[in-house]
C-alpha positions in Angstrom: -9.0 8.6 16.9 -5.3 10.4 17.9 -5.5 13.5 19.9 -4.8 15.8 17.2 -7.8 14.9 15.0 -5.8 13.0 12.9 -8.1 10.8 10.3 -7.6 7.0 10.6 -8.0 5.3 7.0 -9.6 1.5 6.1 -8.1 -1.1 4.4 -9.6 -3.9 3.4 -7.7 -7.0 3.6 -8.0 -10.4 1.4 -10.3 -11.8 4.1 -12.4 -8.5 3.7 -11.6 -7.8 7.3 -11.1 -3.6 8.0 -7.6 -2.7 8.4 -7.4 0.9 10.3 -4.0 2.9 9.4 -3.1 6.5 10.8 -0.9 8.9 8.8 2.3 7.4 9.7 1.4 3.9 9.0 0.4 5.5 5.7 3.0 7.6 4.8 5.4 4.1 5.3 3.1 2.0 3.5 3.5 4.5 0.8 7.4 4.7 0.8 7.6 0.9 0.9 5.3 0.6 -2.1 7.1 3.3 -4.3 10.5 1.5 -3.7 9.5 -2.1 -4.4 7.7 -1.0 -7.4 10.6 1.0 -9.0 12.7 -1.9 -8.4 12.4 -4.2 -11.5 13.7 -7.0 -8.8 11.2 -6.4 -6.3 8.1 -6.6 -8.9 9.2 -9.2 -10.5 9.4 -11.1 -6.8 5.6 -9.7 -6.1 4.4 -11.4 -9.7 6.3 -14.4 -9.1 4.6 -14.5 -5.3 1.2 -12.8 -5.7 0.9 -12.9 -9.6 1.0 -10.3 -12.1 -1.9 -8.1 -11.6 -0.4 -7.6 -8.0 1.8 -5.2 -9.4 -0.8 -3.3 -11.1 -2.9 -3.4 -7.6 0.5 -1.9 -6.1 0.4 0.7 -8.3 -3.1 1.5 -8.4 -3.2 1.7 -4.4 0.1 4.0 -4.2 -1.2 6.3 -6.9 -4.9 6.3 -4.5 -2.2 7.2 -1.5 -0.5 10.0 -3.4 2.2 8.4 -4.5 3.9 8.6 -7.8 
């Protein structure tokens, strides 16, 4: 845990192996996501690469981050 009591969240990857991420790790995870998926380009390269409910996972995890 960061000095100023900052709270550490868990991700779980595909492997089901806990990844920690602080508020800044968040905060870019959560710009990245909200670009990519208003880019018809960028989820259209996610569906082709991870399939088509990857998108919807995208979406579903930015809204859980506070996202749009």
């Amino acid at each position: 845990m960061e000095d100023n009591n900052e709270m550490l969240v868990g991700l779980a990857d595909k492997t089901g192996a806990l990844l920690m991420i602080d508020k800044k790790e968040r905060e870019l995870v959560r710009e990245i996501l909200a670009m990519s998926l208003k880019s018809p380009s960028a989820r259209e390269w996610i569906s082709k690469k991870l399939g088509k409910e990857y998108v919807q996972i995208g979406v579903k995890l930015l809204k859980a981050m506070g996202g749009e």
